[in-house]
DOTILUM-154581 format. One record per residue: residue in three letters; z, y, x of N, C-alpha, C in turn. Coordinates in steps of 0.2 Angstrom, whole numbers, plus 5000, padded with zeros to 4 digits. Each point is the difference from the previous one (the first is absolute). Layout:
N
alaZYXZYXZYX...
This chain:
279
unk469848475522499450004995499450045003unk499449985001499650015003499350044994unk499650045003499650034996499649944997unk499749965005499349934997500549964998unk500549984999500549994993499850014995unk500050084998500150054993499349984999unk499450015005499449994997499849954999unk500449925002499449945000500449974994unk500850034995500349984996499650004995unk499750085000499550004993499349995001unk499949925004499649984999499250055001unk499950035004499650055001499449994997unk499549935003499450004997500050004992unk500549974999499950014989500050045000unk500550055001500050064997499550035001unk499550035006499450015001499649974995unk500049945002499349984994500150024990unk500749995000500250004993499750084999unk500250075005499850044998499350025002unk499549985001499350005000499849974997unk500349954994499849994995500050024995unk500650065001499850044994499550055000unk499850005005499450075003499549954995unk499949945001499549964999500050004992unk500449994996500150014992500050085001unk500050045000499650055001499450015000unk499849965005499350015001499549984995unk500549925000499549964994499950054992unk500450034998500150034994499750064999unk499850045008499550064999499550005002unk499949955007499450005005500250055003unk500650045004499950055003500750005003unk500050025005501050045001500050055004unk500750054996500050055001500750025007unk500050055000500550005007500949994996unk500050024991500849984999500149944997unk499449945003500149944997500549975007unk499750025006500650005005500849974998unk500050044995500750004998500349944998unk499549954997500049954995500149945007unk499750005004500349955007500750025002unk500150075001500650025002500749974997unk499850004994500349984992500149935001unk499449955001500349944999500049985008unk500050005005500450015008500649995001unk500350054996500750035000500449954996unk499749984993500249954995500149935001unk499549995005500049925002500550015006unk499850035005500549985006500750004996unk500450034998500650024995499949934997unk499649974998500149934996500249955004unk499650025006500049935006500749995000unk500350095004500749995004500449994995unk499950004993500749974994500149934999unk499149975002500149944999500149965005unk499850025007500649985004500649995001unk500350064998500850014998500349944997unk499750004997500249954992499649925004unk499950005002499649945002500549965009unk500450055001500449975007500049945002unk500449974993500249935002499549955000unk499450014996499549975002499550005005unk500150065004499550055006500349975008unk501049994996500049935009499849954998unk499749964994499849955004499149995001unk499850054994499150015001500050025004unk500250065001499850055006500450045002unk500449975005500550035003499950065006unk499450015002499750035003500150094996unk499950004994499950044995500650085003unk499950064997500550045005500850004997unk499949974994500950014997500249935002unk499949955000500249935003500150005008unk499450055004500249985007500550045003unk500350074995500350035003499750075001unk499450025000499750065002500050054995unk500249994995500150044994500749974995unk500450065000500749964996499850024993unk500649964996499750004993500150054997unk500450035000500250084998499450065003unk500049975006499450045002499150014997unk500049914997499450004998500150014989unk500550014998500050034991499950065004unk500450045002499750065001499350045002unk499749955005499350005003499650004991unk500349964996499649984995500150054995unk500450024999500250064995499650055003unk499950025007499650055001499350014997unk499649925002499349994998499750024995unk500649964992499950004995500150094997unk500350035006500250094994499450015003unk499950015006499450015003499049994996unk500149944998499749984994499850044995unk500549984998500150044994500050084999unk500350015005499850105000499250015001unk499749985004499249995001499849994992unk500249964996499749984997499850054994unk500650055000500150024995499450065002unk499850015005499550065000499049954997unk500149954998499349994998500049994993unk500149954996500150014992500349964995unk500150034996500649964995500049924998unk499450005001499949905001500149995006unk499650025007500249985006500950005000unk500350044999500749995001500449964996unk499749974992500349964997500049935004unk499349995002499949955004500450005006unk500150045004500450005004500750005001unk500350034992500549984998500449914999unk499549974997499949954997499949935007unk499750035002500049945008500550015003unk500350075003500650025004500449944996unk500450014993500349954998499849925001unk499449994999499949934999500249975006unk499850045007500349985005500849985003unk500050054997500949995001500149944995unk500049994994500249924998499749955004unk499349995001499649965003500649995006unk500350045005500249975004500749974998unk500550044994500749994998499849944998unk499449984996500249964991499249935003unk499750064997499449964999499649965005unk500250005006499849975004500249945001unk500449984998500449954998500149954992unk499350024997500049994994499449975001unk500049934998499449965000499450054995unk499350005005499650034998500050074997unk500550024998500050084997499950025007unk500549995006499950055006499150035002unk499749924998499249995003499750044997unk500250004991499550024997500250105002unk500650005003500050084999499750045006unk500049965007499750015003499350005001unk499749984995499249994999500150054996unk500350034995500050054995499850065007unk500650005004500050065006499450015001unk499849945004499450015003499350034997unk500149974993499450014996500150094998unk500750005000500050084997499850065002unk499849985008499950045003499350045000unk499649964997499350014996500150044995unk500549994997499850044994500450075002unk500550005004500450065002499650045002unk499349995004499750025002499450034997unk499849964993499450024995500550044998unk500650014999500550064996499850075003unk499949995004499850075002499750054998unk499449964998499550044995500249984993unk500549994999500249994992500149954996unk499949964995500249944994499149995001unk499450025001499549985001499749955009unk500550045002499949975007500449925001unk500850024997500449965000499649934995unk499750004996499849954994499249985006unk499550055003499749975005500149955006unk500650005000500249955008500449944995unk499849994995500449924997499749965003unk499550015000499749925002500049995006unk500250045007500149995005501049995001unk500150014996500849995001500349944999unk499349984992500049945000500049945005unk499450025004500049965004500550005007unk500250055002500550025005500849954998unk500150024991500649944996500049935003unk499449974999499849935000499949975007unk499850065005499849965006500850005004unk500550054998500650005002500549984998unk499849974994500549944997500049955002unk499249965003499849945004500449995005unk499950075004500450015007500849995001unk500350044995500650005001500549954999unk499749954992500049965001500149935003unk499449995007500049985005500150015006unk500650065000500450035004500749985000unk500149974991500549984998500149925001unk499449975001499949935002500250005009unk499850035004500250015007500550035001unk500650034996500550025001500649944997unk499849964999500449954994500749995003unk500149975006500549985006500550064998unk499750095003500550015001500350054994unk499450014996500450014992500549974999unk499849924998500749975000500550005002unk500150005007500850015004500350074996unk499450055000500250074997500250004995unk499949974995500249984994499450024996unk499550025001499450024995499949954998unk499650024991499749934997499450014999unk499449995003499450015001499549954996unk499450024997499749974995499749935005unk499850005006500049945000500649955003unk500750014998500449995002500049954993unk499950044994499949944993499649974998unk499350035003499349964997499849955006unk500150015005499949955005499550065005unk499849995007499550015005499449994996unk499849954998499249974999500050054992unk500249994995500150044994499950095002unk500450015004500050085002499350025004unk499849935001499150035004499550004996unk500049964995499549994995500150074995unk500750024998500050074997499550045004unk500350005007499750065005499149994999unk500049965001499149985000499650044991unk500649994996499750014992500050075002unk500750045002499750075001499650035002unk499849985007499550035005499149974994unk500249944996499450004997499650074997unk500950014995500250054996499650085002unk500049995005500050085005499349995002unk499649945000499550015003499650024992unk500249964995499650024995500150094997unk500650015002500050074999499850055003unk499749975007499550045004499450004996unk499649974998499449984997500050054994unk500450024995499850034995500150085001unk499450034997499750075002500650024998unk499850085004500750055002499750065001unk499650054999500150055001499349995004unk499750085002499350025004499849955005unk500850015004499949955007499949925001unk499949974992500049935000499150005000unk499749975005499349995002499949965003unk499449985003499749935004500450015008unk500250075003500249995006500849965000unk500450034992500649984999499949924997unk499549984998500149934999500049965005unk499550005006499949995006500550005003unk500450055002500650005004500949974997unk499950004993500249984997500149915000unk499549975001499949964999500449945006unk499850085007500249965005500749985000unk500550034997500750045000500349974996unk499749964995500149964995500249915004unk499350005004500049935002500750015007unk500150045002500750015005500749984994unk500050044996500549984994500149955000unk499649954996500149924998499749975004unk500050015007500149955008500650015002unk500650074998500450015002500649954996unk499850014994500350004993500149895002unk499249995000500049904999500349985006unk500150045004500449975008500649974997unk500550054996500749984997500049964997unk499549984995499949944995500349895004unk499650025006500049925004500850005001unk500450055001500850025001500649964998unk500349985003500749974993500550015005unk500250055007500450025003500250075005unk500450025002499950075000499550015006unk500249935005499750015006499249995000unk499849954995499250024996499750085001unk500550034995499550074997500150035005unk500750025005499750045006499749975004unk499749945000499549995007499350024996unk500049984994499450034996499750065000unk500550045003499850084999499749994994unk500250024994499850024994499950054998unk500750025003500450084997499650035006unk499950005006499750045004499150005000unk499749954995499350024998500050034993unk500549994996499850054995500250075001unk500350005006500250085001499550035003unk499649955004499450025003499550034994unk499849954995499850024994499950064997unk500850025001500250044993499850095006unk500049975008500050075000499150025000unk499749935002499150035000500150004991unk500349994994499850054995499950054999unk500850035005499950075000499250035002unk500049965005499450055004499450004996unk499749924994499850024997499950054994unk500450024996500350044997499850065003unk500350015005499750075003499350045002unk499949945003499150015001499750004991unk500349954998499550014992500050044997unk500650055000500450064996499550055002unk499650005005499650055004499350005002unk499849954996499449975001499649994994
């Protein structure tokens, strides 16, 4: 077992970005950051990586045949070794978390679990898995307006909103190009029931869904620069989003990169959000 093992399990760039996005819900909520908002990356960092390695765990016999390269499938990490890698992240987490505030930690109570089913249960559960990783995703906005209290958290809806919709697109049609080896694995995945072309036209309603919810005012920092930029971020979305739509096989949606422009998307939101929260 090797140390770039331990680190490329939990998936390193997510968790990075997952926890700069709470700095960002932050941001958005106060226009400012303080040096104990720190803690709110460290918090979700810790929480994600801890999600990746459980869902890996739980994910093996699907991981030799998607991605056998992975560290528990190729051998580089044993499975015993990686619950416990995982058990560490998640106390890890959650002790951090308890030093910011009593909604910060609900919240982060509440994810820690979600993730653990998502990998046991829900992953595996037509559309619940999607819809709850879009929930993660989204909550991370608001875990972040928490910090400055039930005013800050109720400020980042309508970007979590959007962050919900554009990662339900994605996932999704992540679930459309994984179709093959879910099945061997025995997953039943939502477009395993509704068809390829069916699961793209959803995907396209969402990322609609997100663009309209980028549109409606939101706090100080919705203005002419945030519409502009906005605008741009939206048209990457539903270029990303109607790629899928032509689809009716797995081999389609990954040559489409779909998932790989709405990711592109989702991360220039952030960036807008950021510069707008500030401006």
């Amino acid at each position: 077992m090797s140390v770039s093992a331990f680190v490329r399990i939990t998936r390193p760039h997510n968790a990075v970005v997952a926890g700069f996005t709470a700095l960002i819900g932050y941001l958005v909520a106060t226009g400012t950051l303080i040096l104990p908002s720190l803690l709110l990356a460290a918090v979700v960092a810790l929480i994600t990586a801890a999600g990746n390695v459980i869902n890996d765990v739980y994910d093996i016999d699907i991981d030799r045949i998607n991605r056998p390269d992975r560290p528990i499938p190729s051998g580089a990490i044993s499975l015993s070794g990686a619950k416990i890698y995982a058990v560490a992240l998640f106390a890890g987490g959650i002790a951090l978390a308890t030093l910011t505030t009593a909604l910060c930690l609900l919240i982060a109570l509440a994810n820690a679990l979600i993730l653990i089913l998502y990998a046991a249960w829900l992953k595996r559960t037509p559309g619940i898995g999607n819809v709850a990783v879009a929930y993660l995703t989204a909550s991370v906005f608001l875990f972040g307006g928490a910090f400055a209290g039930i005013e800050g958290l109720i400020q980042n809806i309508s970007l979590a909103a959007i962050a919900f919709l554009a990662t339900l697109a994605r996932e999704i049609l992540k679930d459309a190009e994984d179709v093959d080896g879910d099945a061997a694995g025995g997953a039943r995945t939502l477009p395993m029931i509704v068809g390829i072309r069916r699961t793209g036209l959803f995907a396209f309603a969402c990322a609609c869904g997100a663009v309209l919810a980028s549109l409606l005012p939101s706090g100080d920092w919705w203005g002419p620069f945030y519409l502009a930029a906005i605008a741009v971020v939206d048209i990457i979305i539903l270029a990303g989003a109607a790629r899928g739509v032509r689809c009716t096989t797995p081999d389609c949606v990954r040559e489409s990169r779909a998932t790989s422009i709405l990711r592109a998307g989702m991360f220039a939101a952030l960036a807008v959000f950021a510069v707008a929260a500030v401006t």
